[in-house]
C-alpha positions in Angstrom: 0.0 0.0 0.0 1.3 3.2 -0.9 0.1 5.3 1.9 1.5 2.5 4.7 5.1 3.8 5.3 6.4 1.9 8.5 9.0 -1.2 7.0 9.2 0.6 3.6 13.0 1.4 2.5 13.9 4.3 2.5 10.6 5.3 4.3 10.1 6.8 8.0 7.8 9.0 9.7 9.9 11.7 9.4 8.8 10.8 5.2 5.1 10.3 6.1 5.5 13.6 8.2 7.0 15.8 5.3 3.9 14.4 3.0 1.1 15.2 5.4 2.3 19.2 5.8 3.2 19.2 1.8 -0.8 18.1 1.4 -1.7 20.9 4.0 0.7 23.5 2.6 -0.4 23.0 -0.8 -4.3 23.2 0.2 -3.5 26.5 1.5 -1.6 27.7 -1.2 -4.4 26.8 -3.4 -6.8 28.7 -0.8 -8.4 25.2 0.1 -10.0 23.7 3.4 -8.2 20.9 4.6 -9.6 18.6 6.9 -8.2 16.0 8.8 -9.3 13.1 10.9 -6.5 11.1 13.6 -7.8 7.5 14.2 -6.8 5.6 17.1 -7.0 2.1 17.0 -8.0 0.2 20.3 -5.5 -2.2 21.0 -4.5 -2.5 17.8 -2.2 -5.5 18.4 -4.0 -7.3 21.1 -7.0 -7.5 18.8 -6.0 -8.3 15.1 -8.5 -11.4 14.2 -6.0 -14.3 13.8 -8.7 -16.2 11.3 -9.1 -12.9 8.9 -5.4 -12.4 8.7 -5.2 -16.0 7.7 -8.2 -15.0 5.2 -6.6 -11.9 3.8 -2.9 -13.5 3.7 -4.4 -16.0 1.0 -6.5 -13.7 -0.7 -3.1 -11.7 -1.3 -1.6 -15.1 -2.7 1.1 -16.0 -0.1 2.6 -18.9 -0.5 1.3 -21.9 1.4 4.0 -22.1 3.3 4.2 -18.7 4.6 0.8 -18.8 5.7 1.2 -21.8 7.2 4.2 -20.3 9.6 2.0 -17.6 10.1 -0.9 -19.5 11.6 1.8 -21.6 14.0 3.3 -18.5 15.0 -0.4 -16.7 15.9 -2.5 -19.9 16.9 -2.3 -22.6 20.3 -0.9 -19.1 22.6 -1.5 -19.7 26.6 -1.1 -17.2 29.0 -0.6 -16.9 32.7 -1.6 -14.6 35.3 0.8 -14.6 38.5 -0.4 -13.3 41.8 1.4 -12.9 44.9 3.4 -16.1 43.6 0.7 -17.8 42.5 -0.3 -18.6 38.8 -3.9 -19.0 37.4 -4.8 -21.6 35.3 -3.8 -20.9 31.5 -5.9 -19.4 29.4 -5.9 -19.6 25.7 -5.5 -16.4 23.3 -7.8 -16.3 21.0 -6.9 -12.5 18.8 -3.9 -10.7 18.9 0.0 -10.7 18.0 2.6 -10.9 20.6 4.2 -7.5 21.1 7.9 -6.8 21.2 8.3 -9.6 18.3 10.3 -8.8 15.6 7.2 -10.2 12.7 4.4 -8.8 15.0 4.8 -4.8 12.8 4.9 -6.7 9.8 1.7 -9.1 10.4 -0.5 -5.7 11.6 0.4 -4.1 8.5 -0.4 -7.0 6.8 -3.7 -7.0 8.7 -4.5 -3.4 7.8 -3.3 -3.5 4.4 -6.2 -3.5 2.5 -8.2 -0.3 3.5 -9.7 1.6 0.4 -8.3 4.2 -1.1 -11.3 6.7 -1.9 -11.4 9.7 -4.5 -10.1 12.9 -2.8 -8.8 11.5 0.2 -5.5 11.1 1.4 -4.5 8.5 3.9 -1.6 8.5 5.9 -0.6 5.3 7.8 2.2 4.3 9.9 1.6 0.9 11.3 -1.3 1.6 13.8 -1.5 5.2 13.3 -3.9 6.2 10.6 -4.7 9.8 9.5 -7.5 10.9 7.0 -7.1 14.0 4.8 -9.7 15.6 2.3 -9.6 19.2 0.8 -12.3 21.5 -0.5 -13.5 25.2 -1.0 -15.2 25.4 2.1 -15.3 23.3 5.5 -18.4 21.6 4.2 -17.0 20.6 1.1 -13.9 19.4 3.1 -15.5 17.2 5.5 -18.5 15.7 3.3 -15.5 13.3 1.5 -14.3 12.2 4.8 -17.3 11.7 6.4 -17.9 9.6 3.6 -14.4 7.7 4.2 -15.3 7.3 7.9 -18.5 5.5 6.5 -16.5 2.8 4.4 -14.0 2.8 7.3 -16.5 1.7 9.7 -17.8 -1.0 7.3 -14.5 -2.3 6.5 -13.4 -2.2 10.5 -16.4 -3.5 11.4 -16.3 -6.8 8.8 -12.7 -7.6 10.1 -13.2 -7.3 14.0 -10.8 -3.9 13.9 -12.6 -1.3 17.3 -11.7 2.4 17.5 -11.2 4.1 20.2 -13.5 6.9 19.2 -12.5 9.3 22.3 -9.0 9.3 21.2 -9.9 10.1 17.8 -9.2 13.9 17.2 -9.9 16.0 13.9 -8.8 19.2 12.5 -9.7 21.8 10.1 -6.5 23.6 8.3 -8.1 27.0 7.3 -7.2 30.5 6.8 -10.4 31.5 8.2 -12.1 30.8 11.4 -15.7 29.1 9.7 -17.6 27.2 11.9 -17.6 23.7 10.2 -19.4 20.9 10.9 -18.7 17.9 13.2 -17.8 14.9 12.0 -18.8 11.3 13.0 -17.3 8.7 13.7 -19.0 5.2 14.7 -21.8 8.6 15.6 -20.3 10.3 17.8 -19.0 13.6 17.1 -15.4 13.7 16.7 -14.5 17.4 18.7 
């Protein structure tokens, strides 16, 4: 995906950074709204659905094999809860990669690779992190295409188990005007 930049050579978030303000800075040269909407992911890790990565890793044609390594790696976890020196009884995982692994990056992005690119919208992403861009002549015009994103967002999350935490989702209008403009939704709640 062309807007994912973490494990890309020659690619940071430093890269991702510079693109973002070049979007804004150009919107304002152009005397355009840009509006922008900051998606956090609730546990984005601890919650990737094991059986839809499996899914999507054959739909993009991975080698048996590789899928097959996968699945070991992600499937049969246990885990342990000690307290004051004693351990409860194991319990088995059932979603989620194991963080601090060197593949666990690489699997979320696999995970999260096939979000939608929409006409006039811009999406950054950096492993978990996900920002939402859309410009127009006015706010309205601005937000209308990202409300519409959020929509097919919310779909898409939805179908493949994927929660956001909506209170730490933020937006922002870059303007050189003060409008009003109006909220935007996401999962409907208005996004301050």
């Amino acid at each position: 995906m062309s807007q994912q930049f973490v494990f890309t050579p020659q690619l940071s978030t430093t890269h991702q950074l510079f693109r973002v303000v070049k979007h804004i800075n150009g919107g304002k040269n152009s005397n355009l709204v840009t509006a922008a909407i900051f998606l956090d992911i609730a546990k984005a890790f601890d919650k990737v659905w094991i059986e839809g990565l499996i899914h999507k890793l054959i739909a993009y044609k991975f080698p048996q094999y590789i899928i097959e390594i996968i699945q070991s790696y992600l499937t049969n976890r246990h885990f342990t809860v000690l307290v004051k020196n004693s351990d409860s009884i194991p319990r088995k995982l059932h979603a989620g990669v194991a963080q601090g692994r060197i593949l666990v990056p690489i699997i979320f992005v696999l995970f999260m690779n096939d979000i939608s690119q929409l006409r006039n919208i811009i999406l950054s992403l950096y492993a978990d992190n996900t920002a939402i861009f859309s410009q127009g002549k006015t706010p309205d015009k601005a937000i209308v295409p990202l409300q519409n994103c959020l929509k097919n967002l919310e779909a898409c999350f939805l179908r493949w188990k994927i929660k956001l935490n909506v209170d730490k989702t933020e937006s922002i209008v870059f303007n050189k005007k003060n409008d009003d403009w109006p909220n935007v939704k996401v999962c409907g709640t208005p996004i301050e």
